[in-house]
Each structure stands twice: as structure tokens, then as C-alpha cells.
C-alpha positions as CSV (number, residue, x, y, z in Angstrom):
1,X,0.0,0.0,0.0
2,X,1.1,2.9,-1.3
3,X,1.2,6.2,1.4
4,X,-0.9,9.5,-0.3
5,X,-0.3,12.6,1.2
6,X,-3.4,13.7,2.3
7,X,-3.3,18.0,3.1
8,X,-6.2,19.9,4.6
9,X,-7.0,23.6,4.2
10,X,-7.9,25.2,7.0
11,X,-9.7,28.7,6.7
12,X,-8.7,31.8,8.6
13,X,-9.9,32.4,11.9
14,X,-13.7,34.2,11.0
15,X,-14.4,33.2,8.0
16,X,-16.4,30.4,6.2
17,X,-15.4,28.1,3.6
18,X,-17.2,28.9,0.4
19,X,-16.8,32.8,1.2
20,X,-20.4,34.0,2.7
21,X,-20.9,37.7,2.0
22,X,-20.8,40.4,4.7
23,X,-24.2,41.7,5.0
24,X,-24.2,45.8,4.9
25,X,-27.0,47.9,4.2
26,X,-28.2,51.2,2.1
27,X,-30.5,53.6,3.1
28,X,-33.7,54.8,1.3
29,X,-35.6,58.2,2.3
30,X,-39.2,59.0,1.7
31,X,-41.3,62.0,2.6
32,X,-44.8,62.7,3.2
33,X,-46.1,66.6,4.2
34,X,-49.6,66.5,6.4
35,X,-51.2,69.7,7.9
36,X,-52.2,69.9,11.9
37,X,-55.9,69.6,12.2
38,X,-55.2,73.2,13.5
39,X,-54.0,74.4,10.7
40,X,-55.3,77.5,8.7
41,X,-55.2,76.2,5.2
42,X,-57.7,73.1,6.7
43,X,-59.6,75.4,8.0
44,X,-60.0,78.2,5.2
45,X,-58.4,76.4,1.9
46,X,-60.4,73.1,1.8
47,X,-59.9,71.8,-1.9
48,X,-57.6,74.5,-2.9
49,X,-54.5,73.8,-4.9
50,X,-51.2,75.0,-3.9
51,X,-47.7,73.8,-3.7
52,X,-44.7,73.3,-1.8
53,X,-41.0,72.9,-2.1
54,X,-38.2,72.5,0.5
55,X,-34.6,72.2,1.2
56,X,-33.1,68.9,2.7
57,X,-29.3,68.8,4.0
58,X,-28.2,65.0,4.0
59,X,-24.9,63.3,4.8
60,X,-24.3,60.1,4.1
61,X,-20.8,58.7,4.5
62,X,-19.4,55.5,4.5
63,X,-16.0,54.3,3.3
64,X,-18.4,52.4,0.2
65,X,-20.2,55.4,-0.5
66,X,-20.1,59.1,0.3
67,X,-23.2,61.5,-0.3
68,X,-23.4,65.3,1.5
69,X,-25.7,67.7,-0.4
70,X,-29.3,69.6,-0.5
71,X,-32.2,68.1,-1.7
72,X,-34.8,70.5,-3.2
73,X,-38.0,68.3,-4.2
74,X,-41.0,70.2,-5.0
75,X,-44.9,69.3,-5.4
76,X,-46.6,71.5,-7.3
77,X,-50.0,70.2,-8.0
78,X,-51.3,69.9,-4.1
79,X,-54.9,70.1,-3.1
80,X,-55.5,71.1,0.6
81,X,-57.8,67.8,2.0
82,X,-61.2,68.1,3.3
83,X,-60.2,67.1,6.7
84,X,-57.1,66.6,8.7
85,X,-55.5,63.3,8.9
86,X,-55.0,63.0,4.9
87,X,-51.6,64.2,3.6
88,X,-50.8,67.1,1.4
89,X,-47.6,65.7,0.1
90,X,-48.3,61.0,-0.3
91,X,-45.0,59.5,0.6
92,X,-42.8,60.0,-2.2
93,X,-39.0,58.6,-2.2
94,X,-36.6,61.4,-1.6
95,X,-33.3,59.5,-2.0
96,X,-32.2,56.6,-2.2
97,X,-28.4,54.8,-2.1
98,X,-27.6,52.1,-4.8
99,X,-24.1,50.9,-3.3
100,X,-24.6,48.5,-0.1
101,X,-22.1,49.4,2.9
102,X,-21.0,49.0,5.8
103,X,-23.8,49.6,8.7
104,X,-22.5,53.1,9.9
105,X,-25.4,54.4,11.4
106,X,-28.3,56.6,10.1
107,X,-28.1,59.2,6.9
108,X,-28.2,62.7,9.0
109,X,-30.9,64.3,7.4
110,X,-32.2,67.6,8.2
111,X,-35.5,69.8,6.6
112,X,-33.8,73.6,6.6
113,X,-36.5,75.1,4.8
114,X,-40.2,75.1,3.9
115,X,-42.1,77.2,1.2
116,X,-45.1,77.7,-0.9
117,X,-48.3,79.1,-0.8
118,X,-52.2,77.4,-1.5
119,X,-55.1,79.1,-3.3
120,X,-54.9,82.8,-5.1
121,X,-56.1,86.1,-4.6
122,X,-57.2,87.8,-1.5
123,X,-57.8,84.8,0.3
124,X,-53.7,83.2,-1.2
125,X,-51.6,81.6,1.8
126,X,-47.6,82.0,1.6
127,X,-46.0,79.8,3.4
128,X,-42.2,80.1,4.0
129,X,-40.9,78.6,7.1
130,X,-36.8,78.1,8.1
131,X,-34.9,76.8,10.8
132,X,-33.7,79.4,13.4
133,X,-29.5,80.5,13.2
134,X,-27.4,82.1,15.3
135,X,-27.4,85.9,15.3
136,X,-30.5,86.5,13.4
137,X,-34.1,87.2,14.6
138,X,-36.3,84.2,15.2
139,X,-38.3,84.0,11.7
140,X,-42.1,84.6,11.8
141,X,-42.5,81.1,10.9
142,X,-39.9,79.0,12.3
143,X,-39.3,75.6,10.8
144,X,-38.4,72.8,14.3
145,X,-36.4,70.0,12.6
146,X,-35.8,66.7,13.9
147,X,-38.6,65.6,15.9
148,X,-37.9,62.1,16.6
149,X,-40.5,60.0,16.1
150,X,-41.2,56.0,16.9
151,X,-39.8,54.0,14.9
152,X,-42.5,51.4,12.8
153,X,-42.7,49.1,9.7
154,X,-44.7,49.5,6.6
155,X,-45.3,47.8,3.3
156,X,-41.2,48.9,2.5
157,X,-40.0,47.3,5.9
158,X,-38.7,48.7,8.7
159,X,-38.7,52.4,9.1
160,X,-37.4,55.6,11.5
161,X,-38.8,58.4,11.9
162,X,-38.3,62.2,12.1
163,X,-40.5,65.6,11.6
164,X,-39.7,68.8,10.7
165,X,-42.8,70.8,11.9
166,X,-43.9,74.7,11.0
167,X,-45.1,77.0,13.8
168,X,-47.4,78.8,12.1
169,X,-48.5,77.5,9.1
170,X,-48.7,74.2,11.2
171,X,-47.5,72.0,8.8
172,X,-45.2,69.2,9.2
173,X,-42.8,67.4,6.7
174,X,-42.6,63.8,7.8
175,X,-39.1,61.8,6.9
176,X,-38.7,57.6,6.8
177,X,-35.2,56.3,6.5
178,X,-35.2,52.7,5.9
179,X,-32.3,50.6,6.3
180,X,-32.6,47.9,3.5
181,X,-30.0,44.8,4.1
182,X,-27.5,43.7,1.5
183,X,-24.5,42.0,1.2
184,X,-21.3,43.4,0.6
């Protein structure tokens, strides 16, 4: 009988044979606008049209992927609602990465500014609403961003929250990151 030399791999410490994937993550962002039931275009605009626009700051950095910049989406075909509860603005996707990374934590992602107006003539709204800075006045209708809000789960999976909300135009711009999973 002949002897074979018989030699056995072994794979680093951490690893798997066959070479599983990392699993990482990218991050989508969507945006929905609803008015307070307070608010004076519910209770002077029903079924007018209007719209809005506003300014998102978002960072998003990874070693995989690197994203800082403003976001200006607009909507310019809005009707006000008959009734509070139904949103001005239906979730729409505001951004969304295509390279999976690392898991890094959350985008930062911040509403600076708010504007439009609803309806014409004597009875027209304006609407321009920013965040307060250092030095200057408080504006007339200061824009709060990120209002944290509980975290849930819809039809795109798991979702945080956070609001940017208008003092008084009452208004309030609702942002959903999700962190999707992926593999790296």
C-alpha cells in the first residue's frame, strides 16, 4: 500500500469556507407633508390647490459610498384635504443609495427650509418657514427639525422616523429612512 499525502485547508480564523458575503446595508428616504388639524389652510383652503417645495441637507458617508448635499424636491400640484388626517404631500421617495455598505449608522438628514403658498387672490396663503440661526431674529414662521418620532414598519419594511414641523402654518414634513440589508 502505497502512502498518499493527504493536506487539509484550513480557513482563517472568522471566516467560512465557500466565502459567505458580509451583510451591509443602504438607506432609502421617503417624505410625506400633512397639515395639523389646526392648521389654517384646513380650516380656510379646503380643496384649494397650492404647492410646496423645500430644502433637505443629507450626509451620508461610509467608506463604500459618500453623499453630502441639498435636496430641493418640489410638489406643485397639491390640493388642501377636506379634513385633517390625509396628507398634502403621499409618501414619495426622496433619495435613495444604490451601493450597499458597511452599517454606519443613520443618513443625517435635516428639513432647513419650507415654502409655498395654496389658493390665489385675496384669500392666497404664503408659506415660508426656516430653521432658526445664530445671530439673526427668530423667523415669523420658524421651521423645528428633527422631531424624533417612533420607529414602525410598513409595506417597505422597517422604518425611522423624524419631523420637521412649521409653527405657524402648522404643517409638518414627515421623513422615513429605511435601512434595507444587503450583502457586501
Amino acid at each position: 500500500m502505497a502512502l498518499v499525502p493527504l493536506a487539509f485547508g484550513l480557513a482563517p480564523a472568522g471566516t467560512a469556507l465557500g466565502a459567505a458575503a458580509e451583510l451591509g446595508v443602504r438607506h432609502r428616504i421617503d417624505v410625506m407633508v400633512f397639515a395639523e388639524p389646526d392648521a389654517p389652510i384646513l380650516s380656510r383652503l379646503k380643496g384649494a390647490k397650492g404647492e410646496l417645495s423645500f430644502t433637505v441637507r443629507l450626509s451620508a458617508n461610509s467608506k463604500e459610498s459618500k453623499f453630502f448635499g441639498m435636496l430641493r424636491p418640489s410638489f406643485p400640484d397639491i390640493v388642501v384635504p377636506d379634513g385633517p388626517g390625509k396628507p398634502l404631500v403621499q409618501q414619495t421617495r426622496l433619495w435613495e443609495e444604490d451601493v450597499c455598505h458597511q452599517r454606519r449608522g443613520l443618513p443625517k438628514v435635516t428639513v432647513t427650509r419650507l415654502e409655498g403658498h395654496f389658493a390665489e387672490g385675496e384669500g392666497r396663503i404664503e408659506i415660508s418657514a426656516f430653521n432658526r440661526h445664530i445671530g439673526l431674529l427668530v423667523p415669523p414662521d420658524e421651521l423645528t427639525p428633527g422631531i424624533k418620532l417612533d420607529q414602525g414598519s410598513d409595506g417597505f419594511g422597517l422604518f425611522y422616523a423624524f419631523r420637521a414641523q412649521t409653527r405657524n402654518s402648522r404643517l409638518n414634513v414627515d421623513l422615513k429612512i429605511y435601512p434595507i440589508d444587503c450583502f457586501l
